[in-house]
N, C-alpha and C positions, 0 to 999 in steps of 0.2 A: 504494500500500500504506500501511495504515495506519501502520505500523513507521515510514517514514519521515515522519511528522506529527507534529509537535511540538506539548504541551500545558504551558502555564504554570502550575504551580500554586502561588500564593504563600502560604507558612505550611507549608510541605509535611509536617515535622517534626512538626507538632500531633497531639493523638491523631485528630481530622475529617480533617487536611490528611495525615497517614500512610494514613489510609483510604481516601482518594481516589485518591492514588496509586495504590494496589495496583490499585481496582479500571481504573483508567485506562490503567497496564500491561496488565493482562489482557485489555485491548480493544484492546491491539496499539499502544497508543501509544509513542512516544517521549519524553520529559520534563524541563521545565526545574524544576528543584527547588527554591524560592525559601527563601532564610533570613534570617534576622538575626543573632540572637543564637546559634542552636542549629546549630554549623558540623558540630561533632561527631555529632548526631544524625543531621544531612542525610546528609553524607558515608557516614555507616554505610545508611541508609535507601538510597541510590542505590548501594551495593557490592550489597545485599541485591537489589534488584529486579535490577539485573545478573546474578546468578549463576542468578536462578530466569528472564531472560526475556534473554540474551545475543544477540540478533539486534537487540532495539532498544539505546534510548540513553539514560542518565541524570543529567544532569548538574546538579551543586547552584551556584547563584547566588545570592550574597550582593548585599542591596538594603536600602539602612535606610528603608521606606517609610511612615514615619512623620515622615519631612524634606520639606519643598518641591525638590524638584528639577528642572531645568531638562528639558524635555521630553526633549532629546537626549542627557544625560547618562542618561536610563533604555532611550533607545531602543539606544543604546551596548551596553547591561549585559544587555539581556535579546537584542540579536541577536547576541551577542560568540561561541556559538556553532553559530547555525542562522539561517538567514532564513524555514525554511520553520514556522512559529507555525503551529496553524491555530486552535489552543483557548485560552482563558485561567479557571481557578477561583483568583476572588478568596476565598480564605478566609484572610487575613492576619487577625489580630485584637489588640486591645488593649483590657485590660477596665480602668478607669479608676474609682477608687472617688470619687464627688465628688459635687456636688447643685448645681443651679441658681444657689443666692443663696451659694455659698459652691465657685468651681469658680477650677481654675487654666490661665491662659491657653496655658499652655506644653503641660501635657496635651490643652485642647481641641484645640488645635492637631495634637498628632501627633495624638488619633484622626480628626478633619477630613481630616487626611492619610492614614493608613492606611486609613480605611472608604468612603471619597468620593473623595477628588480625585486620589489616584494608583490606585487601581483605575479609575475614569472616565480618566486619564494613558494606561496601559496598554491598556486596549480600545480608543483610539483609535490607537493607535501601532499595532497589531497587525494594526488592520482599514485601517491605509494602506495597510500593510505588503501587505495580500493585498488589495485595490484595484490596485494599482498591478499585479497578477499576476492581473487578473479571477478572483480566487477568492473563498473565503466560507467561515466557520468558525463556530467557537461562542463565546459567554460566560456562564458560568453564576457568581451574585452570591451568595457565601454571607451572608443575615443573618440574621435570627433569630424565632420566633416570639413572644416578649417582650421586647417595647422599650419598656415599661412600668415595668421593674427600678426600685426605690427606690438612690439614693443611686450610679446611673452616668447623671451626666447627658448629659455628652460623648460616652459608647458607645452611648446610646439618639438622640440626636441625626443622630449622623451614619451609622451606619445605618438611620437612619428615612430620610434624605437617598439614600440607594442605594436601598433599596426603593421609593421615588416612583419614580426616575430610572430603573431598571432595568422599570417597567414603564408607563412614560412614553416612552422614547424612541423615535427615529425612522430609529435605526441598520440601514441595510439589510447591510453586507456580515457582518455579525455577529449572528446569532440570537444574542439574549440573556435568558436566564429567572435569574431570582430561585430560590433555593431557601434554603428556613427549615427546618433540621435539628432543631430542638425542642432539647433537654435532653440528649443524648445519655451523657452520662458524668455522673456514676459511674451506674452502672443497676447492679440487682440482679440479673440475668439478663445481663449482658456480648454473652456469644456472638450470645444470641440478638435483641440488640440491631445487632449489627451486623451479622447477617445480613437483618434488615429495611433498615440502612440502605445496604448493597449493592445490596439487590435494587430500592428506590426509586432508589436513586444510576444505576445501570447503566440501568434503563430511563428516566431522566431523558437518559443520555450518548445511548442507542441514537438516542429522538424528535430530537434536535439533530442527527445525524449525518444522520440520514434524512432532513431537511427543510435541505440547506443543497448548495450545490453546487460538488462538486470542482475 
């Protein structure tokens, strides 16, 4: 049952990473709710999906993933309480106002960290994790259809670095697709904004589920 199948979604709290959840609840999942700074959001966010879908599970995980951290201190944090992962949506984000001949090392650095190398951390922890249990799951890469942007060099870098790699690699126990949400907020039409990105998002979740094996 799907209920018991746990999906990591980090950034969960965002208005993208709120959206996802819901509709990821609604497909029966279970969910690890990732946060940083926004505890108070999470917390409310996984009361709310509980009382509308009380058979599954929701639980908020704080992770500053914008640090280098040692493999095992993440694999610690996100199986602290479930082993059974089968999904992971990287949409953690950090937008970095900076430019090429004039950027700071410390910023490149977290989003390096946040967009690349602990989302790439993660999907491999995950996909040991259900290797090791002959099974197979999903990951799906939020970045963006403009990595272009004037004046975020660091945000356009290192998720230009996830999009190569996310449709580049060679990862078998983890179907992995890329998804570039566009502009999605502020929109002038709200609702009707997010019910186009439901109905892409959900048939995005359905093709991954259908093609990967229990």
């Amino acid at each position: 049952m799907k209920m018991n199948e746990y999906v990591l979604v980090t950034g969960a709290s965002s208005k993208l990473g709120n959206l996802i959840s819901k509709i990821l609840a609604k497909k029966n999942y279970s969910l690890l709710l990732h946060y940083y700074k926004s505890e108070e959001k999470t917390i409310s966010l996984a009361k709310n999906l509980k009382e509308k879908f009380n058979n599954q599970n929701f639980y908020p995980l704080y992770l500053d993933l914008s640090k280098n951290h040692a493999i095992e201190l993440i694999s610690e944090k996100i199986f602290s309480e479930t082993k059974n992962i089968h999904g992971i949506i990287n949409n953690a984000s950090l937008y970095t106002y900076d430019k090429f001949n004039n950027f700071n090392s410390n910023d490149f650095d977290s989003n390096f960290n946040i967009h690349f190398r602990n989302p790439i951390n993660l999907i491999s922890i995950i996909s040991k994790n259900l290797s090791s249990k002959k099974k197979e799951g999903f990951a799906i890469n939020i970045t963006d259809e403009n990595l272009n942007r004037d004046n975020h060099f660091s945000y356009n870098f290192s998720k230009t670095l996830l999009s190569i790699w996310s449709n580049k690699n060679f990862e078998k126990t983890l179907k992995i697709t890329e998804y570039k949400p566009g502009n999605l907020f502020p929109s002038k039409n709200s609702e009707k904004t997010k019910i186009d990105f439901n109905n892409k998002f959900s048939k995005l979740i359905k093709y991954n589920y259908g093609h990967i094996r229990r």
